[in-house]
C-alpha positions as CSV (number, residue, x, y, z in Angstrom):
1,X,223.5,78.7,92.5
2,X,222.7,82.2,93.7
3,X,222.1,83.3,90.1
4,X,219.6,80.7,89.5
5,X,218.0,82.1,93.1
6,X,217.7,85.1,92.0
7,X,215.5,84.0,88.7
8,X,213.3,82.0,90.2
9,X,212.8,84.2,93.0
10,X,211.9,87.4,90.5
11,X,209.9,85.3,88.6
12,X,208.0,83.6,90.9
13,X,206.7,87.4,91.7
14,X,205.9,88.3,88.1
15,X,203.7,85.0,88.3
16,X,201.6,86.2,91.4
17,X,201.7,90.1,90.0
18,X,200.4,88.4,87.1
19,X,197.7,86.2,89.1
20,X,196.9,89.8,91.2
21,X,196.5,91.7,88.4
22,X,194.1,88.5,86.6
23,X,192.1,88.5,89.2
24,X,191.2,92.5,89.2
25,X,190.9,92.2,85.5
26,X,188.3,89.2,85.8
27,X,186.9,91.7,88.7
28,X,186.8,94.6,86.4
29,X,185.5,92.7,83.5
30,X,182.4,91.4,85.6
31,X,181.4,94.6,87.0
32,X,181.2,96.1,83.2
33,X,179.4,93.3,82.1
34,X,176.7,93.5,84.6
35,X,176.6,97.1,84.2
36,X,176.7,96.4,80.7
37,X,179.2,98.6,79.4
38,X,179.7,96.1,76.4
39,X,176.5,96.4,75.6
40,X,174.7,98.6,72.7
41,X,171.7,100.5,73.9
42,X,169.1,103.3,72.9
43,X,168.9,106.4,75.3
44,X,165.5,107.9,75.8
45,X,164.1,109.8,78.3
46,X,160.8,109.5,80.7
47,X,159.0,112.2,81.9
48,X,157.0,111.5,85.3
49,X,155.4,113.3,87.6
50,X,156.8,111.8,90.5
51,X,158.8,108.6,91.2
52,X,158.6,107.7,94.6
53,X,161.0,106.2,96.3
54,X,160.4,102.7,94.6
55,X,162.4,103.9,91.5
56,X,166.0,102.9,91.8
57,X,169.1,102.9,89.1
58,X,168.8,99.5,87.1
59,X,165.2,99.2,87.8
60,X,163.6,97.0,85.1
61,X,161.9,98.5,82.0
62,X,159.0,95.9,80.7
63,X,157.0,95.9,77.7
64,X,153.9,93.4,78.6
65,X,155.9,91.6,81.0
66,X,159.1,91.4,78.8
67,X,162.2,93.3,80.1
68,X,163.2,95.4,77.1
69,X,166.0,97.7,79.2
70,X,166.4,98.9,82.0
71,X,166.9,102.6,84.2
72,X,170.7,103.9,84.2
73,X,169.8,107.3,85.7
74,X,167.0,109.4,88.4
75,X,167.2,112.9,88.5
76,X,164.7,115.7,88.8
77,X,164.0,118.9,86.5
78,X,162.7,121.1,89.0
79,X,159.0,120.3,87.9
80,X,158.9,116.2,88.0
81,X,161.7,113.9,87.4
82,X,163.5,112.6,84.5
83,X,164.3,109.1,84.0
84,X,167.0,108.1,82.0
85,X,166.4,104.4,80.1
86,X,168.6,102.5,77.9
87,X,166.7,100.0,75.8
88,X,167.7,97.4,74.0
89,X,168.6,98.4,70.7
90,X,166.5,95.4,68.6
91,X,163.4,96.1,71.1
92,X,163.3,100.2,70.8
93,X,162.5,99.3,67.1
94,X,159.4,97.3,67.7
95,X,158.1,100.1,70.2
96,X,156.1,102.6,68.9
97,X,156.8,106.4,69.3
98,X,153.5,107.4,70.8
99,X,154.4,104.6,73.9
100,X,153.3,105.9,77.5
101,X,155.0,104.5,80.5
102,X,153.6,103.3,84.3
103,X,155.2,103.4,87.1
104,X,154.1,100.0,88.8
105,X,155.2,97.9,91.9
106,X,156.6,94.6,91.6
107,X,154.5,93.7,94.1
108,X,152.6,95.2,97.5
109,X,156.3,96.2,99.1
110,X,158.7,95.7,96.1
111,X,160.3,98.4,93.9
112,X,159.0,99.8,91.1
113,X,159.4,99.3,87.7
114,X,158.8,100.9,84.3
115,X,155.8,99.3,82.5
116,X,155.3,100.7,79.0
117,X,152.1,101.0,77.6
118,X,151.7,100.5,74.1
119,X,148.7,102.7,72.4
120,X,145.7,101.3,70.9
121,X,147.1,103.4,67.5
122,X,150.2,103.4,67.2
123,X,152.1,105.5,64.8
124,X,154.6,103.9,62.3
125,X,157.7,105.5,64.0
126,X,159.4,104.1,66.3
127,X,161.5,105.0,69.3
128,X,165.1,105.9,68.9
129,X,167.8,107.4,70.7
130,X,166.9,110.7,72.1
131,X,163.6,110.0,72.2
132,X,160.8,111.1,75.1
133,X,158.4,109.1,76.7
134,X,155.6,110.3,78.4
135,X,153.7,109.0,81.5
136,X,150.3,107.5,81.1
137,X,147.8,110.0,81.6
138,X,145.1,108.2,80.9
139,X,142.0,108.0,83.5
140,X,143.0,104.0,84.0
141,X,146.7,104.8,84.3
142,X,145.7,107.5,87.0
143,X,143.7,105.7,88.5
144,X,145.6,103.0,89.2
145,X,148.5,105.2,90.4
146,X,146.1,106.5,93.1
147,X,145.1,103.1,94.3
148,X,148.5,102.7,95.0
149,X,149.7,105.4,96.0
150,X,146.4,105.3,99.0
151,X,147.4,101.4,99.5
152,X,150.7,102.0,100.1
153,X,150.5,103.9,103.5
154,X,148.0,101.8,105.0
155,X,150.4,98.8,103.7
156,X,153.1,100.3,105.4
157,X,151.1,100.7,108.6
158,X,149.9,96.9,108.5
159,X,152.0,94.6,110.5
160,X,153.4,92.2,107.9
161,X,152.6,89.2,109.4
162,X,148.8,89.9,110.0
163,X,148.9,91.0,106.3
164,X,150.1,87.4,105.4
165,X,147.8,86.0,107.5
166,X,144.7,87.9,105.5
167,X,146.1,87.3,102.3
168,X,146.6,83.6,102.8
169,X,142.8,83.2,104.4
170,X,141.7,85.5,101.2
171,X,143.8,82.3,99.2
172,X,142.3,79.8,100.8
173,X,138.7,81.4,100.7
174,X,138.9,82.3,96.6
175,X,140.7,79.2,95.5
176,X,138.9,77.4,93.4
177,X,135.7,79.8,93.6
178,X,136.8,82.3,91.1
179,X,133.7,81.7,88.6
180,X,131.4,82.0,91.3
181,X,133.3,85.4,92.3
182,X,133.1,86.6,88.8
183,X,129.3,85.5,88.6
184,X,128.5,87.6,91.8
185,X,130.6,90.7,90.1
186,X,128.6,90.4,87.2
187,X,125.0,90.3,88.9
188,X,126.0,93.1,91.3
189,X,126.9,95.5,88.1
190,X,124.1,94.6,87.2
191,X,122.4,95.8,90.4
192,X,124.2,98.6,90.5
193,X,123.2,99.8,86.6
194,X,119.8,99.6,88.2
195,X,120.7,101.5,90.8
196,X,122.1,104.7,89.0
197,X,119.2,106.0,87.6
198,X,117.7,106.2,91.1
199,X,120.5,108.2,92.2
200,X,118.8,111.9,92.1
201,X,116.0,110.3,94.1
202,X,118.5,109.0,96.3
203,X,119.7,112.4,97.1
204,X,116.8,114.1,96.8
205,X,115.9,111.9,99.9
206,X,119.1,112.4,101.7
207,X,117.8,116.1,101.6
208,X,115.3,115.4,103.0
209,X,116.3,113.2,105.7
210,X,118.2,116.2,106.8
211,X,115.6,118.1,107.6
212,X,113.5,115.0,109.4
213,X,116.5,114.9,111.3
214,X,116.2,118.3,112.2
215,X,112.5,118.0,112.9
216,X,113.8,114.9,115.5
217,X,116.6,116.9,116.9
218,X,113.7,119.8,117.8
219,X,111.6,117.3,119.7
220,X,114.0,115.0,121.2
221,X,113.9,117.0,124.2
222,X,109.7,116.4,124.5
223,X,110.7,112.7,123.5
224,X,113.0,111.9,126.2
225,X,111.1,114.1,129.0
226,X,108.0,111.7,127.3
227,X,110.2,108.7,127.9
228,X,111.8,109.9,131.5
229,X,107.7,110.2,132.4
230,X,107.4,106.9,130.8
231,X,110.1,105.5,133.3
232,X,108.0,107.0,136.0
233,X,104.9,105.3,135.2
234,X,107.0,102.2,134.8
235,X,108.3,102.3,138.5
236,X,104.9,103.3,139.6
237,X,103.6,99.7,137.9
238,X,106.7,97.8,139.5
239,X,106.0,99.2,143.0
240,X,101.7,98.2,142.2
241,X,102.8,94.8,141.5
242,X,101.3,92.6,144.3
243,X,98.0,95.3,143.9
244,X,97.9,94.7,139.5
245,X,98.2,91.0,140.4
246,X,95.0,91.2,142.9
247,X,93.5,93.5,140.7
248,X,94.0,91.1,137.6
249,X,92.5,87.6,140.1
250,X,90.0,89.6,140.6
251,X,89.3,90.9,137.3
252,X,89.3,87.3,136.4
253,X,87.1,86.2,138.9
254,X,84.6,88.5,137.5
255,X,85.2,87.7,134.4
256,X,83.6,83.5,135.2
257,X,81.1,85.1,137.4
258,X,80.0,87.4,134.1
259,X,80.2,84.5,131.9
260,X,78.3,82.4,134.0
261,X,76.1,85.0,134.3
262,X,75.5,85.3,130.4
263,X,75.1,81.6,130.2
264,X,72.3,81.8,132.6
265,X,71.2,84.2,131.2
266,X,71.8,85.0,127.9
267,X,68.6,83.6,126.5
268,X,66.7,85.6,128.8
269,X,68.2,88.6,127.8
270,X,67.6,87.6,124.0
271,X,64.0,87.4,125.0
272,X,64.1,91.2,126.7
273,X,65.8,92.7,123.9
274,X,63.6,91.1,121.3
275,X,60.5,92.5,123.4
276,X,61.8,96.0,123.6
277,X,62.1,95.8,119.8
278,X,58.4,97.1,119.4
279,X,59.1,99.6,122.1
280,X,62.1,101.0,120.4
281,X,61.0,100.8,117.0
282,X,58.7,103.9,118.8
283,X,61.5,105.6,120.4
284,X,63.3,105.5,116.8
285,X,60.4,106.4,114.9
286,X,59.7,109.7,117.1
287,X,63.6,110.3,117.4
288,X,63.7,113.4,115.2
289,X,61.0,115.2,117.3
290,X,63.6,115.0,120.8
291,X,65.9,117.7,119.9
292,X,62.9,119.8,118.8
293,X,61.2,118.7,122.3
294,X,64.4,119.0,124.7
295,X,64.8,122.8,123.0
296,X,61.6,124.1,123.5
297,X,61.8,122.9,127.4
298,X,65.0,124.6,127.7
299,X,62.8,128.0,126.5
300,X,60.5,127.1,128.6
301,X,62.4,127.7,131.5
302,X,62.8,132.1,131.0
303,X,59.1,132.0,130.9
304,X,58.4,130.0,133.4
305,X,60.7,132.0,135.6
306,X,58.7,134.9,134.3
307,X,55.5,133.3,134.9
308,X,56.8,133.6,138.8
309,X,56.7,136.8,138.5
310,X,61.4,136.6,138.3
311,X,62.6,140.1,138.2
312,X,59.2,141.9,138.9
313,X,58.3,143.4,142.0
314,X,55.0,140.7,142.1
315,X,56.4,137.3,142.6
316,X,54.4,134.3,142.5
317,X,52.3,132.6,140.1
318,X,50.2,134.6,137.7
319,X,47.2,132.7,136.3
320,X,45.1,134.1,133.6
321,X,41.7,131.8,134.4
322,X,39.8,131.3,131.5
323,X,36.4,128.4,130.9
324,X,36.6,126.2,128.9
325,X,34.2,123.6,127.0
326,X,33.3,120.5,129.4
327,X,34.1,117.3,127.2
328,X,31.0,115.7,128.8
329,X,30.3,112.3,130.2
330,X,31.7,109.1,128.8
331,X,30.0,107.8,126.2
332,X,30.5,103.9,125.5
333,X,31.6,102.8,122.3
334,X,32.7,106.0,121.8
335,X,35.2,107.4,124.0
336,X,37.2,104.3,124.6
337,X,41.1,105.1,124.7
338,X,43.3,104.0,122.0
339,X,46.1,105.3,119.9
340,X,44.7,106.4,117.0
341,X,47.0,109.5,116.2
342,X,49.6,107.9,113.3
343,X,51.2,111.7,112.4
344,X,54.5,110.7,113.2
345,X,56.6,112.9,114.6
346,X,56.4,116.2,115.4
347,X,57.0,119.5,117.0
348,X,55.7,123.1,117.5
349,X,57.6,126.3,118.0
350,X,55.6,127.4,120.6
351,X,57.1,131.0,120.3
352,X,56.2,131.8,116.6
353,X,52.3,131.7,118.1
354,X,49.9,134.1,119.6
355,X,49.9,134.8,123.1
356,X,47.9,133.4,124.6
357,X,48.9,130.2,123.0
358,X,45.6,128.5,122.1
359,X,44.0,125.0,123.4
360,X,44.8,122.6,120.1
361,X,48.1,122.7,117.9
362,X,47.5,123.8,114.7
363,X,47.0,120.0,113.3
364,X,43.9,119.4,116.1
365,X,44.2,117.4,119.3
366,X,46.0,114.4,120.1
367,X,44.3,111.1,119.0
368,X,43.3,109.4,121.6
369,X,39.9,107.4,121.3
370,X,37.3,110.4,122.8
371,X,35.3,113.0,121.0
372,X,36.9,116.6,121.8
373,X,35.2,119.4,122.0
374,X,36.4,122.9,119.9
375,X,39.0,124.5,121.0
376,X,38.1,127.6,123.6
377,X,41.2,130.0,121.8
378,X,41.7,128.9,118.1
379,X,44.9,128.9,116.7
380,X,44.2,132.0,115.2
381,X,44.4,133.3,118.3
382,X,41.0,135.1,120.4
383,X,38.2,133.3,121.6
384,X,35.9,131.2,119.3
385,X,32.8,132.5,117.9
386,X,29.2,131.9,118.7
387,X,28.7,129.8,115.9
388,X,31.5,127.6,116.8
389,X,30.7,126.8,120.2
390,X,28.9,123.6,121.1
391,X,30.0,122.1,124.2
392,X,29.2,118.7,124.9
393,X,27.7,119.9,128.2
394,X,25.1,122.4,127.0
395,X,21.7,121.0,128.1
396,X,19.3,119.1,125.5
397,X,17.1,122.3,123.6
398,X,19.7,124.9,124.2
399,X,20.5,126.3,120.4
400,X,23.7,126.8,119.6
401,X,23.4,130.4,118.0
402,X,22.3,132.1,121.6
403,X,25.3,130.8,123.4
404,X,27.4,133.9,124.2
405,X,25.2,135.8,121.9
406,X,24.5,139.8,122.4
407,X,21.2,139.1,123.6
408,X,22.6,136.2,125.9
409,X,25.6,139.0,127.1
410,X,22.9,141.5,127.9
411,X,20.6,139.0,130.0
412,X,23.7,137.7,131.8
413,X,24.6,141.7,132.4
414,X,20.9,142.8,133.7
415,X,21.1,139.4,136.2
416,X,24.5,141.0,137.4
417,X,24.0,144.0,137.3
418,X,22.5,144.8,141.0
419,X,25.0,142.4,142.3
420,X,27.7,144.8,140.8
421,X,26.1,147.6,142.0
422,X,26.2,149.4,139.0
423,X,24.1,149.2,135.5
424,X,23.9,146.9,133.2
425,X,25.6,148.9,130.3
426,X,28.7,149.0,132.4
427,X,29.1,145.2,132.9
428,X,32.0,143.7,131.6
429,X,31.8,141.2,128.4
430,X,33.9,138.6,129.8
431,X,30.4,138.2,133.0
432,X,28.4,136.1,130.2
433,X,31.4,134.4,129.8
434,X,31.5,133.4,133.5
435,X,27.9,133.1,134.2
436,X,26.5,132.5,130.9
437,X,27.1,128.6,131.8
438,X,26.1,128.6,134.7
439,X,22.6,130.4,134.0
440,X,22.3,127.8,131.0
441,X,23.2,124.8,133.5
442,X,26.1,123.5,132.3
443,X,29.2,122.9,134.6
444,X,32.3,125.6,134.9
445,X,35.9,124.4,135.6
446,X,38.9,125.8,135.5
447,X,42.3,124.9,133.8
């Protein structure tokens, strides 16, 4: 009995060393097969610039979304890093040799992966053990490893669940709508091919915006002192509110009496403009002759100043006395007034002639109905000749060619002569002048 013990005993603990060691077998036998120790594989080798910290031992290696190996090792070289890929044996000889490799996410916050790229010429040889893969360098590739590398950070700063929130709004909002969102992609391409060639114009402006911006920066100080004085007047109106408001009723009250006024009136004043039309169809005609006018009374003041003797040591009036024809009686049907002088306008510069400045202008006397007599001082200047004078005064008889003639001065200076007191040789000319009317019987004046 003890004998048999003893067997059973022993043997019952070979059984559960055997079932121990089993189970570490079965154990050991699944670890290698998930880390595929059973399985054939090509070694190659990808260099990258950087992996990140999405990179990890067994990360996935994918050709278009098939997983063709997978990463057994990380490691740097001092310069970038190395990683180490075992590929599946049947799929390294479908891959080209000239295959570039992405680094991409498996999605916003997973790890990476190994994406290879195949080339749009690939070469006939194919990858085999040993082999070195480089990553893609191309301006899409780079690219795209900047987006992500800048999304990254500010996906790491957004809280997740607001991130869920935006994403599953942007769901909601583009599901269903992606024609229309390709359709508005396409016009604003479109837009902005348009919009490229006015680029250097675009800057150009920018330019100078800067220095219109600089102009404003220079003046804002006049523009808001403009607008603090602005602020001022604006107070000034508040605190005239009640007198604006009075101001404006009245206003308006004078505005009805006004219009009443015109609709009184209005045809009345129609009339009295259409009346003064003759009147200033005048004025307008003899317009350019005013300036001429108003500048030859402003140098006639100097003279006249000088005629009061201004600035001499004989003020008053100095009066040169000189006779003059008699226009005679009025003769009917002759002398009647009426404006008979149609020369328009005109003016005289009265400084360009002699002085003294004679009786007519030099286009004759001013229209005006009556016969008048020569001028006493031609425009020639001097007194008229015998021959020429014929005043309208001179008595019926009296010829024309004795008036102020020599034998006419030396009657006139023997009849003065005593009353002078001295002889008649020493008269002066300008007695016949004087007296010769008189002794003839005509009438003297003075002007």
């Amino acid at each position: 009995m003890s004998a048999r013990g003893t067997v059973t005993k022993v043997k019952r603990r070979l059984m559960g060393l055997a079932l121990l060691m089993s189970m570490v077998l079965f154990v050991v036998l699944c670890l290698a097969f998930y880390n595929k120790a059973f399985t054939s594989s090509s070694d190659v080798v990808l260099k990258a610039a950087s992996t990140g910290n999405q990179i990890l031992p067994d990360s996935d290696v994918k050709v278009r979304g098939m997983i063709v190996g997978r990463v057994v090792e990380v490691k740097s070289d001092g310069g970038g890093a190395e990683l180490h890929l075992a590929l599946q044996p049947e799929m390294a000889e479908k891959i080209p040799a000239n295959v570039s490799a992405q680094l991409l996410p498996r999605t916003l916050f997973g790890e990476r992966y190994v994406a290879l790229e195949l080339p749009d010429k690939p070469v006939s040889k194919t990858l085999a053990a040993g082999g070195v893969i480089e990553q893609d360098r191309t301006r899409a590739g780079l690219e795209l490893e900047t987006v992500l590398a800048d999304t990254m950070p500010v996906l790491q700063a957004v809280n997740p669940d607001d991130l869920a929130a935006t994403l599953n709004a942007l769901d909601q909002a583009l599901s269903g709508r992606g024609e229309q969102v390709g359709d508005t992609l396409v016009q604003l391409n479109t837009y902005l091919d348009g919009l490229n060639p006015a680029i250097p114009d675009l800057r150009d402006n920018l330019r100078e915006l800067v220095g219109v911006a600089q102009t404003y920066e220079q003046a804002a100080p006049d523009i808001i002192s403009a607008l603090d004085n602005f602020s001022t007047t604006a107070r000034t109106l508040v605190d005239q509110k009640q007198n604006l408001q009075k101001m404006t009723g009245q206003l308006t009250t004078s505005s009805g009496d006004l219009t009443t006024f015109l609709n009184n009136n209005g045809q009345n004043m129609i009339q009295l403009a259409d009346a003064q039309r003759p009147t200033l169809d005048v004025l307008a005609k003899y317009s350019p002759s005013y300036p001429c006018f108003l500048n030859e009374m402003a140098e006639y003041v100097p003279r006249i100043r000088k005629v009061f003797g201004e600035g001499t040591d004989e003020p008053g009036l100095h009066v040169t006395l000189e006779v003059a024809p008699h226009r005679g009686k009025y003769v009917p049907n002759r002398d009647e007034p009426q404006f008979a002088d149609k020369r328009g306008p005109r003016c005289y510069n009265f400084m360009e002639h002699l002085d003294p400045m004679p009786e007519y202008p030099p286009d004759g006397p001013f229209k005006d109905g009556s016969v008048a007599p020569p001028a006493s001082r031609p425009a020639t200047g001097g007194l008229n000749p015998a021959a020429s004078t014929n005043p309208q005064s001179a008595p019926a008889g009296t010829s024309a060619q004795w008036v102020n003639s020599p034998a006419e001065r030396d009657v006139v200076a023997t009849v003065l002569a005593p009353a002078l007191g001295r002889p008649s040789s020493e008269v002066p000319d300008w007695g016949g002048l004087l007296v010769g009317p008189v002794l003839r019987g005509a009438e003297v004046s003075y002007r």
